[in-house]
C-alpha positions as CSV (number, residue, x, y, z in Angstrom):
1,X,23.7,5.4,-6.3
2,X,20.9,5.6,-3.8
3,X,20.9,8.2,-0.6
4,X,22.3,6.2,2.3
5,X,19.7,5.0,5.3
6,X,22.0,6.1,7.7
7,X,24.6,8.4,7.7
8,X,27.3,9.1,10.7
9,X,29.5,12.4,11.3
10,X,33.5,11.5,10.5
11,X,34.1,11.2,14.2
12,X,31.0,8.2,14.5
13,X,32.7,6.8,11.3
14,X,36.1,6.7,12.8
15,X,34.6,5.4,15.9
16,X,32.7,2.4,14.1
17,X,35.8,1.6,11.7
18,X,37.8,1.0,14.6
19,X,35.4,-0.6,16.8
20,X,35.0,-3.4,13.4
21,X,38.8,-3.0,13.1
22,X,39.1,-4.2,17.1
23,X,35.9,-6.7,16.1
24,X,37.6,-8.6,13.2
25,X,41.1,-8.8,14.8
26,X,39.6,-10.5,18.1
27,X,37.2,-12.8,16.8
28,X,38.2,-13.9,13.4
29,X,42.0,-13.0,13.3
30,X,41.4,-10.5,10.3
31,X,43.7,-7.4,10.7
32,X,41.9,-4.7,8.6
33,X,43.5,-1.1,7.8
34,X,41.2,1.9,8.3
35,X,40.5,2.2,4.5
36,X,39.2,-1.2,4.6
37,X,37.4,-0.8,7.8
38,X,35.6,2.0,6.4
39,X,34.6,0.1,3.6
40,X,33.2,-2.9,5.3
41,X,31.4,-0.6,7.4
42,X,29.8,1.1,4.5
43,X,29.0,-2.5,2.7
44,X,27.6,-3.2,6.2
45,X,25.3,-0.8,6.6
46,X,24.5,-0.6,3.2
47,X,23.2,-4.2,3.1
48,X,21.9,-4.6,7.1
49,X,21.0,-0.6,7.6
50,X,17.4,-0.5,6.4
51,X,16.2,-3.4,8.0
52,X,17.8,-2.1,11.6
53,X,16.6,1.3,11.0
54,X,13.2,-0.2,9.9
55,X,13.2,-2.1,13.1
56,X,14.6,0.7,15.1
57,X,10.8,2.5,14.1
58,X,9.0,-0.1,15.1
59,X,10.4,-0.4,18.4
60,X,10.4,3.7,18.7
61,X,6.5,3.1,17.4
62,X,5.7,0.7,20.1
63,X,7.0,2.4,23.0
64,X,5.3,5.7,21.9
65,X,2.2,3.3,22.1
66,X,2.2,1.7,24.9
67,X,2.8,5.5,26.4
68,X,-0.3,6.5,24.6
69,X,-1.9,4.0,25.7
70,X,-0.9,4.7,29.4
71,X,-1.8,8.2,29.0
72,X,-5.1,7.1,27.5
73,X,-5.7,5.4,30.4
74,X,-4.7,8.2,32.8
75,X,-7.1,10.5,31.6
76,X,-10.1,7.9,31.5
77,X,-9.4,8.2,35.0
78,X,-9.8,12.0,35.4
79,X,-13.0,11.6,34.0
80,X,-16.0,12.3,36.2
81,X,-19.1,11.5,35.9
82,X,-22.2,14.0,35.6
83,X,-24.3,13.8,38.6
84,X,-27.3,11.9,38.7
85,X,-30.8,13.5,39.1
């Protein structure tokens, strides 16, 4: 079996199980017990959790970009220019 993507301390697991416990009771009328929770959660992530972490760098890689970019900017401005003779 392969290395999971993402992996969450017992206290974010318990958290998520019970948030998709709360999730599946509301909107589809499915009662789940934790066991079960915690096994959707890991079928979940196992099957969705490299694409949203995939994504999740992309987003981090264009914001760190568009900082650059800023920066880049910032310091074109700083430049001066040698004086003319």
């Amino acid at each position: 079996m392969s290395e999971p993507v993402v992996r969450f301390t017992p206290a974010e697991r318990t958290e998520l199980a019970a948030r998709l416990r709360g999730w599946c009771d509301r909107e589809i009328g499915l009662e789940l017990g934790g066991f079960d929770a915690e096994f959707l959660l890991d079928f979940v992530v196992g099957e969705i959790g490299v694409q949203c972490y995939n994504r999740g760098l992309l987003d981090a890689q264009a914001a760190i970009t568009k900082r650059l970019d800023t920066l880049t900017e910032a310091i074109g401005e700083l430049e001066k220019m040698p004086p003319r003779r």
